[in-house]
N, C-alpha and C positions, 0 to 999 in steps of 0.2 A: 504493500500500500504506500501512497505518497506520505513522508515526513511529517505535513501536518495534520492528516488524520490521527497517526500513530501520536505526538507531538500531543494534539488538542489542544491547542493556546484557547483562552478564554478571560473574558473580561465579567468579572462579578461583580452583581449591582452590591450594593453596600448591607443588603439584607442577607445577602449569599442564600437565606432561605430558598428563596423567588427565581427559580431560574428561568421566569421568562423574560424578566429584568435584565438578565444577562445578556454576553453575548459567547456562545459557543461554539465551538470549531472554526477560528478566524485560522483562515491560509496565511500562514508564514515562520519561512524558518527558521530556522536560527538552534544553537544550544547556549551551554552556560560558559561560559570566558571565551567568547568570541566580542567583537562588534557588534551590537544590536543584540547582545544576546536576551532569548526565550526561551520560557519556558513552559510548561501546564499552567500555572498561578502568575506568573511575574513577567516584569520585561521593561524595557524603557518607557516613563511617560513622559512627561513634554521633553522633545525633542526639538533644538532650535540651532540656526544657521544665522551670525549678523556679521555682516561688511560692513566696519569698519569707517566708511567712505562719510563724506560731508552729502547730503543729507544719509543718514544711515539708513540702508536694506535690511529687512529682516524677516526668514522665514520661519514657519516653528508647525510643530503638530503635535498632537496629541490621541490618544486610544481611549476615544469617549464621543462627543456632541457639545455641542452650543446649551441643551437644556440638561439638565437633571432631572427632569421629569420624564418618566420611563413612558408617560402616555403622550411624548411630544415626536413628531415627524422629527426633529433635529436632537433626537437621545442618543443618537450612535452618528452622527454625521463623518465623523473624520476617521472611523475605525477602518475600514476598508484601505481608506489613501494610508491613513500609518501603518499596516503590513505591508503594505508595497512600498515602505518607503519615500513616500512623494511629502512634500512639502507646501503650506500654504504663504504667499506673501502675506507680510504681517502690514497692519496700518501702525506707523510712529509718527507718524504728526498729532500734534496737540489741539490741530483746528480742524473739529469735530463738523464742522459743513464742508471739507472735503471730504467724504468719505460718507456723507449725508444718504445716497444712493444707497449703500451697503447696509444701511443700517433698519432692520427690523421693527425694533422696541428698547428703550434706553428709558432709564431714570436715573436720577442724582440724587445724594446722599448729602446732605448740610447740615453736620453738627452745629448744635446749640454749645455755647460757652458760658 
């Protein structure tokens, strides 16, 4: 059989009970003291690439989604691209109407003093 059958990487929701919260049998290889290494339970989570350069590049991913909510379209968004390896451009500008288009749902948090 292929590696990650045998392998069975998996992402558990924080209940571990719930395993439909999870995610199981995610394709990708790897072992233990390699690059990238996986394994059954573990494995790299955010994962990020920045240059350095004037204004700064920066890519990054992660073995999850945009929500925490296991009842949301976007609870596993990025799992697939992170066993492959692939990487998302990240937004570092500070001025939040560039990047206005991308943006879903946002709020802000204003401590009292």
């Amino acid at each position: 059989p292929e590696w990650w059958r045998v392998k069975n990487t998996r992402i558990m929701h924080l209940t571990r009970q719930i395993e439909p919260f999870s995610k199981i049998g995610i394709k990708i290889g790897g072992n233990k003291g390699i690059v990238n290494a996986t394994s059954t339970y573990w494995g790299p989570s955010w994962k990020m690439i920045v240059h350095m350069d004037s204004p700064i590049e920066a890519y990054g991913i992660y073995p999850g989604g945009q929500s925490g909510n296991p009842g949301s379209v976007h609870y596993t968004d990025f799992i697939e691209s992170w066993a492959a390896g692939e990487y998302y451009q990240l937004n570092t500008s500070a001025d939040i109407e560039k990047f206005s288009e991308h943006i879903i749902n946002s709020f802000q948090l204003n401590p009292t003093k």
